[in-house]
N, C-alpha and C positions, 0 to 999 in steps of 0.2 A: 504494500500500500504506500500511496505517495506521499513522502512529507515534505512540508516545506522547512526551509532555512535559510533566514536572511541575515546575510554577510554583513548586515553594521547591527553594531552593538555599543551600548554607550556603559561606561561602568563608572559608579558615582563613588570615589574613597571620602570620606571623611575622616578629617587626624582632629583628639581633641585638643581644645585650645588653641586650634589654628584658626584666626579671622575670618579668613576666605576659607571654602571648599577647595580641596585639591580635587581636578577632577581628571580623571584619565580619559583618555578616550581612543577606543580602538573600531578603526576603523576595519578595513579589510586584511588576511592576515599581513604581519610582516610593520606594520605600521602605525605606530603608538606615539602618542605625545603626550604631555601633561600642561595643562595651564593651570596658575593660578585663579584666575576670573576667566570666565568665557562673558564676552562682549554679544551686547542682545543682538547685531547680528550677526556673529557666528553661531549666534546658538538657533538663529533662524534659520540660518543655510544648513546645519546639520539635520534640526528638526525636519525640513524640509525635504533632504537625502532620505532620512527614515520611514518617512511616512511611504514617501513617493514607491521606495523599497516594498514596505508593508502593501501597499496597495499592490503592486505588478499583477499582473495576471497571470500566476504560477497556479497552473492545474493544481488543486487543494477539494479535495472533497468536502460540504459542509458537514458531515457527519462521519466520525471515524469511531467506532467501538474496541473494546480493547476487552480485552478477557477479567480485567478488572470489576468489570461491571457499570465502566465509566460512559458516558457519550460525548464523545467532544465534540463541540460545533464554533463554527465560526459564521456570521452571515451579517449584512450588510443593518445595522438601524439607525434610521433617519441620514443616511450617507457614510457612517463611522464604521468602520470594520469592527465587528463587539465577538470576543471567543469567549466562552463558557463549559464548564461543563456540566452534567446532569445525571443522573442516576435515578429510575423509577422506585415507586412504591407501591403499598395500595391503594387500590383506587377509592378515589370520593376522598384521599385524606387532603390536608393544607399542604401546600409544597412549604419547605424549606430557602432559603434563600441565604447563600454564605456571603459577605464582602471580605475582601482582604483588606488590609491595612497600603501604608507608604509604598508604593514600587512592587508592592507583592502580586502575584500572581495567584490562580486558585492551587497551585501545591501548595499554600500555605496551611492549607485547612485538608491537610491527603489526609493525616493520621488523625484526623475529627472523622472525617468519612470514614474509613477502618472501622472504626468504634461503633458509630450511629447504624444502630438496627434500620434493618430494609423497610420497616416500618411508612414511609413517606417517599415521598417525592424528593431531591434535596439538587439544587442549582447554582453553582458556585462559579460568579463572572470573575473576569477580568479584568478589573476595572480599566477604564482608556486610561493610554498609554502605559501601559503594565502587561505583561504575558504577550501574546497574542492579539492585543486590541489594539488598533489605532487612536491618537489623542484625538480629542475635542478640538474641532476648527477653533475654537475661542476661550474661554475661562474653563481654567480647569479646577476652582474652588470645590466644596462641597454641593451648595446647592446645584451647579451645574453638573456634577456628577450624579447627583441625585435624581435631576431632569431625565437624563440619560437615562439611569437603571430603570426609571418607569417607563422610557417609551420603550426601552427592550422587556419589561414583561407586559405591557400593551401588547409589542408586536409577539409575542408569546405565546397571549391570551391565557396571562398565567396572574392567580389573584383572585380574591384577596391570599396574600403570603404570612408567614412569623417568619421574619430578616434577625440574621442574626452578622451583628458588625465589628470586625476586631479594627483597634488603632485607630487611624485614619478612618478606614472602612464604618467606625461607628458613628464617625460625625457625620460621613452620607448615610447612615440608615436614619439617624434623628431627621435632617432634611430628608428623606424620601416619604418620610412619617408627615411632615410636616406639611409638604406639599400635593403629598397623594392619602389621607386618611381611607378610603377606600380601598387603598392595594394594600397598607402595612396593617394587621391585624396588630401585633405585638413586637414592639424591637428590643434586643440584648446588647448593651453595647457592651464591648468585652476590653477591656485596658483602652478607652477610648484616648486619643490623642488628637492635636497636642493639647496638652493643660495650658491652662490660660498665663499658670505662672513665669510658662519659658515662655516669651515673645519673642525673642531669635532664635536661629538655627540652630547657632553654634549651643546656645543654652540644653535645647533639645537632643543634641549630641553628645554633648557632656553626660549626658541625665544616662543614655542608652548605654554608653562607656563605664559610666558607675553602676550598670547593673548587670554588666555580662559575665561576672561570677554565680551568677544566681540562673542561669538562663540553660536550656540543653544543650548542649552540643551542637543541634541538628537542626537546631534553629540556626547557624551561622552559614551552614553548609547552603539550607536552603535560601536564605536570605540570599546567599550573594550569586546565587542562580539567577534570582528574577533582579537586583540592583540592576546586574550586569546588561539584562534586555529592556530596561526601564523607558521610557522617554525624559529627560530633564526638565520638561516643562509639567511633568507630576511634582518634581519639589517644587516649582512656580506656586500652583494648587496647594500644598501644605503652608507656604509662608503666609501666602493669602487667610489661611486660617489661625497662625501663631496668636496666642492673644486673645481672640474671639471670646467672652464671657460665656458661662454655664446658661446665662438668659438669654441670649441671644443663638447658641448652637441649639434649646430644646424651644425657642418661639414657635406656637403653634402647633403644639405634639401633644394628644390628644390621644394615646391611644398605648395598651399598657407599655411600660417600660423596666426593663432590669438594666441594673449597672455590674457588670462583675470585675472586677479588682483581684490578681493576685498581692499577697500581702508585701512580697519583697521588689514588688512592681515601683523602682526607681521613674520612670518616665509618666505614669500616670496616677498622681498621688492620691489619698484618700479624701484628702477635701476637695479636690476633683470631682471627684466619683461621685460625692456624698451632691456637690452642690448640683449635676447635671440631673441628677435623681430627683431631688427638690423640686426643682424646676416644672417637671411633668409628673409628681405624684406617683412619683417610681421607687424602687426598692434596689437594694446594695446589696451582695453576695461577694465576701473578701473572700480568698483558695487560699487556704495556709500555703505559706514556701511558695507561691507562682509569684511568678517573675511578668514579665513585659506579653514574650511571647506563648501565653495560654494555650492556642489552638494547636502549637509544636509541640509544647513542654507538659502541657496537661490534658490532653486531648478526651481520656475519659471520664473526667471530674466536670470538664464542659460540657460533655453530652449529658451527660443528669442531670444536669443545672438547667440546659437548654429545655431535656425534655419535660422534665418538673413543672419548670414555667411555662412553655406550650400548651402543657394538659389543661391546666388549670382553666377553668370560666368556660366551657364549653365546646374545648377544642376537639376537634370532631375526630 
């Protein structure tokens, strides 16, 4: 079966304490640089190579199945190239709906899948520019990520879902809540980020650095799988959010919510968590000993947590 692979790849290093991001960038093989700052338009003309890449018209079948049990698809919404994958359950139940976090791809959440009974439906994107998806022609913040995931389960005709959001990933499930109450039945944000208390980068850096003793292993392995295929204009979208208040990221969210927190979770602190909860009449679940990356490090402590909360109030 045919697969594709495309020859540019961008890899984000971050050193803590350095001002700027050191960022590599590897193009085809053989040819590596490093800069300090990329100037907006090189980073337009790369972005621009990338996409252009991503889009070619490389024979790619929309559906590939794997002995997994997985279904991978990629297909066109609202002009965007969006990859996901998908695993059946039984029928008439709520689909699931996974987001990753920063730059992450759906391996983020492989060993949640493992874990979670065939029980449901469960559909774990890509967010743009991460994995297999192409960026957003324009703002790559949360709410416009959020825009996105609902015209992709519009075009799905998949809904009402319970979203479950890790990092990054739970600031677009609050916006997808907020803007689509009819498609998010229930949202879990899971070490939602960023905290409002790092307003720069480099803070949030720091924060990820101070807690990778606490973190699996296998979260680094995977982490720097998906960095390495990232688009650059995904951290664009996280700085956009640096700072954002707890009232401002759940405006509008209406519909149940959990906050889950590991306890040794350096980047997403406890008044964090406690005030995002407030905010929309939501509830906190700290994990003894989880660290930042939950859906790696504690994958089956998530799924009871997950399922727990789903059942609850009627879920079918």
């Amino acid at each position: 079966m045919m697969r594709m692979y495309t020859p540019f790849s961008y890899s984000v290093l971050f050193q803590h304490n350095v001002p700027a991001a050191r960022v590599a960038i590897t193009a085809f093989p053989g040819a590596v640089q490093s800069v300090r700052r990329m100037s907006k338009p090189v980073a337009e003309r790369l972005d621009g190579m990338r996409d252009r890449l991503t889009l070619m018209p490389i024979p790619l079948p929309t559906k590939r199945i794997r002995d997994d049990g997985l279904t991978r698809r990629r297909e066109p919404v609202n002009g965007v190239m969006t990859a996901w994958v998908e695993r059946p359950g039984r029928p008439h139940t709520r689909p699931l709906v996974l987001i990753p976090g920063l730059s992450m791809s759906w391996h983020a959440f492989r060993w949640f899948l493992d874990r979670h009974p065939l029980d449901r439906p469960i559909l774990v994107i890509d967010p743009p520019g991460c994995g297999r998806s192409a960026r957003l022609p324009h703002r790559m913040d949360a709410d416009a990520q959020a825009q996105h995931l609902a015209a992709w389960l519009d075009h799905l005709e998949r809904g009402p879902v319970d979203v479950v959001g890790h990092s990054l990933g739970a600031i677009t499930a609050a916006r997808l809540a907020a803007q689509r109450a009819d498609l998010a039945t229930s949202i879990i944000l899971v070490s939602p980020s960023p905290d409002d208390r790092w307003p720069r980068m480099r803070n949030h850096v720091g924060a990820l650095v101070k807690g990778v003793p606490a973190e699996a292993p296998r979260v680094f392995a995977q982490a720097a799988f998906d960095y390495l295929r990232s688009n650059p204009r995904v951290l664009a979208g996280f700085n956009t959010e640096a700072g954002r208040p707890a009232s401002d990221v759940m405006n509008d969210v209406h519909t149940r919510v959990l906050v889950v927190r590991g306890s040794a979770d350096r980047v997403s602190s406890h008044r964090w968590c406690d005030e995002l909860a407030a905010a929309a009449n939501g509830d906190v679940v700290t994990v003894p000993d989880g660290a930042h990356g939950l859906p790696q490090q504690m994958p089956g402590d998530l799924v009871a947590i997950v399922a727990a909360f789903t059942a609850r109030r009627g879920h079918p």
